[in-house]
C-alpha positions in Angstrom: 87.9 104.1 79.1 86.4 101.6 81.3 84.0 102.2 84.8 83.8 99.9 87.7 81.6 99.9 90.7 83.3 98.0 93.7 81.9 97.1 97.5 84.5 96.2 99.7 83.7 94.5 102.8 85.4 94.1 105.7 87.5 96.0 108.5 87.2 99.1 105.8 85.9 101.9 107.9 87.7 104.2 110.7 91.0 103.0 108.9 91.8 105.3 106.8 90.4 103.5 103.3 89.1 106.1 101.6 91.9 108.7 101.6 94.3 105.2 100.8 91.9 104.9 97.7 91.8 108.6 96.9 96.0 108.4 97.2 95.6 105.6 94.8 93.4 107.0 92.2 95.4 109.8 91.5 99.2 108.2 91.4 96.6 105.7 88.5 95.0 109.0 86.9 91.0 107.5 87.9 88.1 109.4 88.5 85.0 108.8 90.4 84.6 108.7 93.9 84.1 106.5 97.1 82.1 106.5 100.6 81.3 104.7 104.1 78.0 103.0 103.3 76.1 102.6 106.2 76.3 98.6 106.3 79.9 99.3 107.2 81.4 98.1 103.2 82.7 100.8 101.1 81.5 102.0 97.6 84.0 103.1 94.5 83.1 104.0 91.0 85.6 104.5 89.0 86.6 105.7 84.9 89.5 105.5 83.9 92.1 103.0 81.4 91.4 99.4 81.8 95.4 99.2 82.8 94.7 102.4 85.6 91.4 100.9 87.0 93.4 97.5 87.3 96.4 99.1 89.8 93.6 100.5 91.4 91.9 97.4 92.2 94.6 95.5 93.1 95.6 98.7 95.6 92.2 98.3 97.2 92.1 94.5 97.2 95.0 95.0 99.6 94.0 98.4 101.6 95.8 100.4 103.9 97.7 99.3 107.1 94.6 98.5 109.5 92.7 97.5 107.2 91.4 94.0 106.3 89.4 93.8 102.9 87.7 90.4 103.3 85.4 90.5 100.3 85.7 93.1 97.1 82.5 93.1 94.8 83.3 94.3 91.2 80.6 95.8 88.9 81.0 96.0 85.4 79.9 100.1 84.5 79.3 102.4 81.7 81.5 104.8 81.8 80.0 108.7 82.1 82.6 110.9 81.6 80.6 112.8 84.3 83.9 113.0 86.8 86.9 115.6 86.8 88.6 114.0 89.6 88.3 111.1 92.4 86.2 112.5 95.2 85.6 111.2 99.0 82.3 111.6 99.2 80.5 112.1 102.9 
């Protein structure tokens, strides 16, 4: 198992990214979570397979319809076995 941190920048908020990334995470079996920061990015950590948290990047990289991802900042993690599931978090 691998974990990721990512910031995506952009036109990512009010667009419906973070129920596209919570769609995504679970057709790749990942678990973390993601939120609206207030700077206007986004915020995802993720555990999963180093094959599962790839699909998921690339899913984000591209967003949802609306969208426009114009920068996506990848962290390298430890993973903490701490998540059951991928959350939205408020």
């Amino acid at each position: 198992m691998i974990a990721r941190r990512y910031f995506v920048s952009g036109m990512v908020q009010g667009v419906g990214f973070r129920y596209f990334a919570q769609r995504s995470a679970a057709k790749h079996q990942i678990r973390g979570f993601i939120r609206n920061l207030d700077d206007g990015r986004v915020e995802a950590f993720v555990e999963g397979s180093e094959r599962a948290v790839l699909a998921f990047k690339e899913d984000i990289a591209a967003g949802p319809p609306f969208s426009n991802v114009e920068m996506l900042e990848e962290i390298v993690e430890e993973p903490t076995g701490e998540f059951g599931a991928f959350m939205i978090e408020r």
